[in-house]
N, C-alpha and C positions, 0 to 999 in steps of 0.2 A: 952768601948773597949779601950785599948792600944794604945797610940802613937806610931807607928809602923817607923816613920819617922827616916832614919839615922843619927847618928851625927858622930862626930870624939869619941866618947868616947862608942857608938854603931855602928860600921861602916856596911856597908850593902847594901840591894837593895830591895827598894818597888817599887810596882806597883798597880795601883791602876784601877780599870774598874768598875764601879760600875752599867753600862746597855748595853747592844750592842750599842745602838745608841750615846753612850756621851764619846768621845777623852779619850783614856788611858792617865794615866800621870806616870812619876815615879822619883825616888830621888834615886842616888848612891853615896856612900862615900868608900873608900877602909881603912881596915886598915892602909896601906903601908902610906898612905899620898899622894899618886902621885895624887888621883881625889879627890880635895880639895871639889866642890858638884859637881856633876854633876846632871842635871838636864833633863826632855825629856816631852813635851808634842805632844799626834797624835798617831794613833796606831802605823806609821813605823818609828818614832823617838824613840820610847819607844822601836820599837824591834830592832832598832840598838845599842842602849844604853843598852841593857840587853845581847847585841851577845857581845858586845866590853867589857861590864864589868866581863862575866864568861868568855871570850878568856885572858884577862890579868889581869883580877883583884878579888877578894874573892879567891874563893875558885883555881883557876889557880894560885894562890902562893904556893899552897900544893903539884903542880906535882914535881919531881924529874927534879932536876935543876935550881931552881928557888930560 
Protein backbone atom coordinates (compact mmCIF):
# COMPACT_ATOMS: atom_id res chain seq x y z
CA UNK A 1 0.00 0.00 0.00
CA UNK A 2 0.80 3.67 -0.59
CA UNK A 3 2.13 6.13 1.82
CA UNK A 4 -0.78 8.04 2.24
CA UNK A 5 0.94 10.45 4.77
CA UNK A 6 0.95 14.31 3.87
CA UNK A 7 3.76 16.34 2.89
CA UNK A 8 4.27 19.87 1.69
CA UNK A 9 4.85 18.60 -1.85
CA UNK A 10 1.39 16.37 -1.25
CA UNK A 11 -0.62 18.42 1.03
CA UNK A 12 -3.76 16.80 2.47
CA UNK A 13 -5.59 14.95 5.37
CA UNK A 14 -5.20 11.24 6.60
CA UNK A 15 -6.79 9.53 9.05
CA UNK A 16 -6.28 6.49 10.15
CA UNK A 17 -8.70 3.87 12.36
CA UNK A 18 -7.62 0.77 11.84
CA UNK A 19 -10.38 -1.25 14.76
CA UNK A 20 -13.01 0.35 16.88
CA UNK A 21 -11.12 -0.25 19.77
CA UNK A 22 -7.52 1.41 18.88
CA UNK A 23 -7.32 5.76 19.02
CA UNK A 24 -7.79 7.33 15.42
CA UNK A 25 -4.90 9.30 14.58
CA UNK A 26 -4.45 11.76 11.63
CA UNK A 27 -1.73 14.16 9.82
CA UNK A 28 -2.92 17.39 7.89
CA UNK A 29 -0.66 19.74 5.84
CA UNK A 30 -2.59 22.48 3.70
CA UNK A 31 -1.39 23.49 0.41
CA UNK A 32 -1.45 27.27 1.49
CA UNK A 33 1.30 26.72 3.94
CA UNK A 34 -0.61 28.17 6.98
CA UNK A 35 -0.72 24.33 8.86
CA UNK A 36 2.90 23.62 8.54
CA UNK A 37 1.90 19.58 10.17
CA UNK A 38 -0.69 19.41 12.08
CA UNK A 39 -1.08 16.48 13.83
CA UNK A 40 -4.16 14.62 16.20
CA UNK A 41 -4.16 11.55 18.04
CA UNK A 42 -8.01 10.09 20.05
CA UNK A 43 -10.96 9.85 18.27
CA UNK A 44 -12.29 13.64 19.23
CA UNK A 45 -8.78 15.29 18.59
CA UNK A 46 -8.86 13.68 15.29
CA UNK A 47 -12.49 15.04 14.75
CA UNK A 48 -11.65 18.40 15.67
CA UNK A 49 -8.72 18.55 13.41
CA UNK A 50 -10.66 17.19 10.38
CA UNK A 51 -13.93 19.96 11.40
CA UNK A 52 -11.03 22.71 11.48
CA UNK A 53 -8.97 21.49 8.45
CA UNK A 54 -12.33 21.24 5.78
CA UNK A 55 -13.77 24.68 7.70
CA UNK A 56 -10.41 26.54 6.65
CA UNK A 57 -8.10 24.62 4.86
CA UNK A 58 -8.07 22.00 1.56
CA UNK A 59 -10.71 22.04 -0.08
CA UNK A 60 -12.52 25.62 1.81
CA UNK A 61 -9.70 27.52 -0.33
CA UNK A 62 -11.95 26.54 -3.40
CA UNK A 63 -15.28 28.45 -1.92
CA UNK A 64 -15.76 31.96 -3.69
CA UNK A 65 -13.91 34.46 -1.65
CA UNK A 66 -11.16 32.91 -0.53
Amino acid sequence: MADLTPTPDRPGLHVTKPDPTTPATATAICHCGATATATATGDNQVRALVEGYTANHGAAHNRTGR
